[in-house]
C-alpha positions as CSV (number, residue, x, y, z in Angstrom):
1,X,0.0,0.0,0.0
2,X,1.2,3.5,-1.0
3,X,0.3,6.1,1.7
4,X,1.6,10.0,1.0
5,X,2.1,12.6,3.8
6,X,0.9,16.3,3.2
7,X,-0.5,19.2,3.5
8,X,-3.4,21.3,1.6
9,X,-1.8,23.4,-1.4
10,X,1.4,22.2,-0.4
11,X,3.9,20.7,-3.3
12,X,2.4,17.6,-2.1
13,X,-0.5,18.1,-4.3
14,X,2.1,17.0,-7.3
15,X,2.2,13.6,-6.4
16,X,-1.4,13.6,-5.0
17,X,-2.9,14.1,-8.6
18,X,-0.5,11.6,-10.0
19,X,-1.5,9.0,-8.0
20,X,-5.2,10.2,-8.6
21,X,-4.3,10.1,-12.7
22,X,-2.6,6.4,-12.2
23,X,-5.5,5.1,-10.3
24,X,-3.6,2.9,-7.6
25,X,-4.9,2.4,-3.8
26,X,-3.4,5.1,-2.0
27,X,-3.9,6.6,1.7
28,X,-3.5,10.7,2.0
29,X,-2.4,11.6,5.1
30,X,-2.5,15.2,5.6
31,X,-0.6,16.6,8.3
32,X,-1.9,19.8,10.2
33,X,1.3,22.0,10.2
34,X,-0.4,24.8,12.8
35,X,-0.3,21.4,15.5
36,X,3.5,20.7,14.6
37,X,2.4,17.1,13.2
38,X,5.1,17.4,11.1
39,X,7.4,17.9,14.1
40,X,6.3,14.8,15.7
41,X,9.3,11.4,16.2
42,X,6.7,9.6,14.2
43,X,6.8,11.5,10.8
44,X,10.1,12.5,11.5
45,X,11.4,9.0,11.5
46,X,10.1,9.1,7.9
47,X,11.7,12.6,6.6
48,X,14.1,13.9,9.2
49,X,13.4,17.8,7.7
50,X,9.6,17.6,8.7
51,X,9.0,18.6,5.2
52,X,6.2,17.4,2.7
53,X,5.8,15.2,0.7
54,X,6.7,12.0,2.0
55,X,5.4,8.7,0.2
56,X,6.2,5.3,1.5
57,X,5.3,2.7,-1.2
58,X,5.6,-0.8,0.9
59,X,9.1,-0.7,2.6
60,X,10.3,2.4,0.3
61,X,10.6,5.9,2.2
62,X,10.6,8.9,-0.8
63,X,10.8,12.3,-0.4
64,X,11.6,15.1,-2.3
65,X,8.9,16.0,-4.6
66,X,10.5,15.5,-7.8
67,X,12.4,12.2,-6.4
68,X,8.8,10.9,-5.6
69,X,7.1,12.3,-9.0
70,X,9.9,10.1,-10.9
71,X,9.4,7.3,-8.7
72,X,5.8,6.9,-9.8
73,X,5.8,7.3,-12.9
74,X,8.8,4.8,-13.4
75,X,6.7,2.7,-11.3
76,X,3.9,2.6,-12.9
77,X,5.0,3.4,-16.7
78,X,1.7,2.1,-17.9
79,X,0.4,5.5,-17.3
80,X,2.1,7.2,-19.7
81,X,2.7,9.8,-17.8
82,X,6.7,10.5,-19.0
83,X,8.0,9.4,-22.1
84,X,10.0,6.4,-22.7
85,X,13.2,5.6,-20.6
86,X,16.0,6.2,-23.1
87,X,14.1,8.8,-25.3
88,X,15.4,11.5,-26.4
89,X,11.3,13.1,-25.1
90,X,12.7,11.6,-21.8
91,X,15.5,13.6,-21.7
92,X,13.3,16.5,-22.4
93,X,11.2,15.8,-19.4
94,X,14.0,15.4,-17.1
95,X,15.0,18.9,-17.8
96,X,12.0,20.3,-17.4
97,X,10.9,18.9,-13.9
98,X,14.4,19.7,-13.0
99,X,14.0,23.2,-14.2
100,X,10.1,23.1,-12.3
101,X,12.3,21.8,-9.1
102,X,15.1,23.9,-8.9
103,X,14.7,27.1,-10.4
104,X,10.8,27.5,-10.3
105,X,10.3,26.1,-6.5
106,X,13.5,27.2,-4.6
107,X,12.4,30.9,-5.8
108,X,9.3,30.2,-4.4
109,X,10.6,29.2,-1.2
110,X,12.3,32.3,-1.1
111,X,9.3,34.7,-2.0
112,X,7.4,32.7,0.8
113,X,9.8,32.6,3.3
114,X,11.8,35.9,2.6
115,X,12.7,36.2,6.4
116,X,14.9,33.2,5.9
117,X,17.3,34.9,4.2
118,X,16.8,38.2,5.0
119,X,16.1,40.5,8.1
120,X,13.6,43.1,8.1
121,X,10.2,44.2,7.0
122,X,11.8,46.6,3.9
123,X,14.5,43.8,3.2
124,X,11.7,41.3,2.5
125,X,9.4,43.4,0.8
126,X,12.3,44.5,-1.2
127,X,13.9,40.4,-2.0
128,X,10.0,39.5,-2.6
129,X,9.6,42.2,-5.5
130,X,13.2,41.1,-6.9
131,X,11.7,36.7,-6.9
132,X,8.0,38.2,-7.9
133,X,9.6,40.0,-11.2
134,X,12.4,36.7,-11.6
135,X,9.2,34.4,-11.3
136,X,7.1,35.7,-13.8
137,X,10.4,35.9,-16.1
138,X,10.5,32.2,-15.5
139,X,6.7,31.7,-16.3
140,X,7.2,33.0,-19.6
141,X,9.6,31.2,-20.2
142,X,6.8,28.5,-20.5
143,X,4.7,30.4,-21.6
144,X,6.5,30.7,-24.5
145,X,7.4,26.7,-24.6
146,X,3.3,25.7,-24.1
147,X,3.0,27.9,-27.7
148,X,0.8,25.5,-29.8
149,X,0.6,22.6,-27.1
150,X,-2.2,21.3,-25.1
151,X,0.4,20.4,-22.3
152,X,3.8,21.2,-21.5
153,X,5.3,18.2,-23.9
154,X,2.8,18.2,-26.1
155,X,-0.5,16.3,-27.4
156,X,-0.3,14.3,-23.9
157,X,-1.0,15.2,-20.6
158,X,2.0,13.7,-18.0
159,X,3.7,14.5,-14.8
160,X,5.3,17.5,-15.6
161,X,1.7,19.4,-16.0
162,X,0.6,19.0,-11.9
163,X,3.7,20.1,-11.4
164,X,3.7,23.1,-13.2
165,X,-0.2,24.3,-12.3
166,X,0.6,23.4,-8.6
167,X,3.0,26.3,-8.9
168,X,1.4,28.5,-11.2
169,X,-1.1,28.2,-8.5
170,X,1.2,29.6,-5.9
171,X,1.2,32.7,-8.0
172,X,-2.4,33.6,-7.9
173,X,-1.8,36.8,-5.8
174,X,0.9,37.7,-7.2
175,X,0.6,41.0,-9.3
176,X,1.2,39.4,-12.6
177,X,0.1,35.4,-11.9
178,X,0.9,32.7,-14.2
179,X,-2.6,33.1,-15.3
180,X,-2.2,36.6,-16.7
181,X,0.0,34.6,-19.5
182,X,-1.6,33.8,-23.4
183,X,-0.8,29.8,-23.6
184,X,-0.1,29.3,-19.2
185,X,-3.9,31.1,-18.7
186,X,-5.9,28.4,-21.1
187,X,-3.7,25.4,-20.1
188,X,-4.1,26.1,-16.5
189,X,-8.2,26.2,-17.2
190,X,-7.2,22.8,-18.8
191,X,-5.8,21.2,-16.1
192,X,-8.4,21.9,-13.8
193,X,-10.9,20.1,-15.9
194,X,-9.8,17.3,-15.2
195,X,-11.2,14.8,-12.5
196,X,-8.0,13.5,-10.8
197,X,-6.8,17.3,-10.0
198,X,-10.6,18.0,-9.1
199,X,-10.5,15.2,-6.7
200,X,-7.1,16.3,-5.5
201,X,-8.5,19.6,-4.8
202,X,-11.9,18.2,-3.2
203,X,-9.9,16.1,-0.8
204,X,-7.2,18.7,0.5
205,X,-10.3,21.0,1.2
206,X,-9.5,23.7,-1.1
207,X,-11.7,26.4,-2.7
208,X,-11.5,28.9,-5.7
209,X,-9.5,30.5,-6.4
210,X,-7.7,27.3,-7.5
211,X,-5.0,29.3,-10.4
């Protein structure tokens, strides 16, 4: 049994739809952070950080959200969900969800957590606006890449599309959102039709706006 640990609107929702879209028994787990359930020996025995996602898949422990994103769809390649191991489209993919990981994410980290890195109400306002404008640079980057495409890689939907709308999502109230964007505005509207991220949604307990 698969069981994944995280919380609502959380980069946990990534592997949440994927297990939703590759239709396997799974148990969601969602941890409330305000109680420190994340803090607790328990979860921490599973990912030392207290960070989410966590999915243990029988005696396998992954975290990292891209580490568990290519887990599953390795695991379960009958859902055509990444292209072909050895493909020159799979070499694609990998750039992109290490693109989505490590330049898209870790400046969203900073734009939520400025005071990590920074002290000082003006200091953060200030490092926000410079990751606000550096994000939306980034966005269009896709933007740009999604030009004629129904999904990021293409004619079909796969992994790499939760990934992005989870955080295009995270820029909703932003002052130029990934929304705002020609091709990233459309496919956005696309990814929430379908059911798995509907049910993803549904079971975190989130409400519009959703992008």
């Amino acid at each position: 049994m698969i069981t994944l640990y995280g919380m609502p609107s959380t980069a946990a929702m990534i592997p949440h739809i994927l297990l939703r879209e590759i239709g396997v028994p799974f148990d969601l787990t969602l941890l409330d952070r305000e109680a420190g359930e994340n803090r607790q020996p328990g979860y921490l025995a599973l990912n030392p950080q207290g960070r989410v996602p966590t999915l243990v898949d029988g005696d396998l422990v992954v975290t990292e959200t891209a580490a568990i994103c290519l887990h599953l769809v390795d695991r379960h390649p009958e859902a055509g969900l990444a292209p072909a191991v050895g493909s020159a489209e799979r070499a694609v993919f990998y750039k992109w969800i290490a693109y989505l990981t490590n330049t898209i994410q870790a400046d969203m980290l900073v734009y939520f957590y400025p005071g990590r890195y920074v002290q000082g109400a003006e200091a953060e306002a200030a490092l926000k606006a410079v990751v606000e404008a550096r994000l939306f640079e980034q966005f269009s980057l896709l933007d740009k890449e999604m030009e004629g495409r129904r999904w990021l890689l293409g004619d079909r939907y796969g992994a790499l599309d939760p990934y992005l709308f989870t955080l295009a999502r995270w820029s909703r109230f932003m002052t130029r959102p990934a929304r705002s964007l020609p091709n990233l505005g459309p496919w956005l509207a696309r990814v929430l039709e379908r059911p798995a991220v509907q049910a993803a949604f549904a079971a975190e307990g989130l409400s519009a706006p959703y992008f």
